[in-house]
C-alpha positions as CSV (number, residue, x, y, z in Angstrom):
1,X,6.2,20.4,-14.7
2,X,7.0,22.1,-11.2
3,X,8.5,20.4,-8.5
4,X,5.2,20.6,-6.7
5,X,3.8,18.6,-9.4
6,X,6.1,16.3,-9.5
7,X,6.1,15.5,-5.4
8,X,2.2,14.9,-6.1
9,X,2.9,12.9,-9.1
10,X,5.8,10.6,-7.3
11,X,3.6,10.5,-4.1
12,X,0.6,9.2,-6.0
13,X,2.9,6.2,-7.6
14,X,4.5,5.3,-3.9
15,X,1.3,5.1,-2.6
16,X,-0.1,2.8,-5.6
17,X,3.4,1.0,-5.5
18,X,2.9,0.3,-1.8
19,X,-0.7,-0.3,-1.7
20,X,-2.1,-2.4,-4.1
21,X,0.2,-5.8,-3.3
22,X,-1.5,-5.2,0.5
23,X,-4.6,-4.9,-1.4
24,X,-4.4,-7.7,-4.0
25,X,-3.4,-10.0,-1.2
26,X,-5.9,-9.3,1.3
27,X,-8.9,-9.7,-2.0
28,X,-7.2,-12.5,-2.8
29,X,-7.4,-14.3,0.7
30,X,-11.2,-12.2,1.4
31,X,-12.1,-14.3,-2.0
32,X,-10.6,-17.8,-1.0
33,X,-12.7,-17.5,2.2
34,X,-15.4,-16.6,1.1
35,X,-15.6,-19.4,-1.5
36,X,-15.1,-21.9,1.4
37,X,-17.7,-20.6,3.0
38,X,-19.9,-20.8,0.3
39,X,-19.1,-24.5,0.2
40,X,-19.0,-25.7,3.4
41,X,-21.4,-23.2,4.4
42,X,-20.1,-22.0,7.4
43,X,-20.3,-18.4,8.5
44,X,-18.1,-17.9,11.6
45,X,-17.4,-14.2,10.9
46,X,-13.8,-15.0,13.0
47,X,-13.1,-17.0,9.8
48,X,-13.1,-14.6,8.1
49,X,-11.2,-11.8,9.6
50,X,-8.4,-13.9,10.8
51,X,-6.9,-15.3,7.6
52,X,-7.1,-12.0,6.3
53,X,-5.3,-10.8,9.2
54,X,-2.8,-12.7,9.0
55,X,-2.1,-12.6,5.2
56,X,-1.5,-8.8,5.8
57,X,0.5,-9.0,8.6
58,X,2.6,-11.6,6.6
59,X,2.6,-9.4,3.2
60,X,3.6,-6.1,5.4
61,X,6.4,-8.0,6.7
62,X,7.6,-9.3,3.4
63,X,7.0,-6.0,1.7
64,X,7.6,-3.9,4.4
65,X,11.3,-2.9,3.6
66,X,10.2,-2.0,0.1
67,X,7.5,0.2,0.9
68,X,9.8,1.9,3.4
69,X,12.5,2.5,1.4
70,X,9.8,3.5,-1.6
71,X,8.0,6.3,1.1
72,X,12.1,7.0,2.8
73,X,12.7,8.2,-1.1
74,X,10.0,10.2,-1.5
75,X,10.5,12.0,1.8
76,X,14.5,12.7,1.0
77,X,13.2,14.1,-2.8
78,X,10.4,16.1,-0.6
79,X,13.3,17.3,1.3
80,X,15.5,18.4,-1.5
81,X,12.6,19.9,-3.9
82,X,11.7,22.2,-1.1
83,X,13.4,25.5,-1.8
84,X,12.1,25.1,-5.2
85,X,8.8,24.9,-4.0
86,X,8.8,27.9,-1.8
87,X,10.6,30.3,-4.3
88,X,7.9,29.1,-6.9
89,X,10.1,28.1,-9.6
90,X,9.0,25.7,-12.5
């Protein structure tokens, strides 16, 4: 595998490593609301956006460091794989 390959490869993982916790959480919280909707039959679209909002904003704060230092690795391996990738070696 060449060291372009494996950038792609390792960038693909970070960005599934740093994504999907965002994701699961903001689904999670988009799913509780919308039950509670469904049973109190209320649709205030701000009740909606807002605990989503700030379920994010909460998750990106807890997991913020991670993803960082998860994306701060990937640049400094970037960094380091380059003259491999410009001569072309495998």
């Amino acid at each position: 595998m060449g060291a372009l390959d494996s950038i792609v490869r390792e960038a693909l993982i970070v960005t599934a490593l740093v994504t999907f916790p965002i994701l699961g959480i903001a689904t999670a919280v988009g799913v509780a609301v919308a039950v509670l909707q469904a049973a109190t039959q209320v649709q205030e679209q701000t009740l909606t956006l807002l605990p989503k909002l700030l379920a994010v904003g909460a998750a990106l704060a807890v997991f913020g460091s991670l993803a960082l230092g998860l994306c701060g690795g990937l640049f400094e391996h970037a960094i380091a794989a380059l003259p491999q990738i410009v001569r072309g070696a495998p």
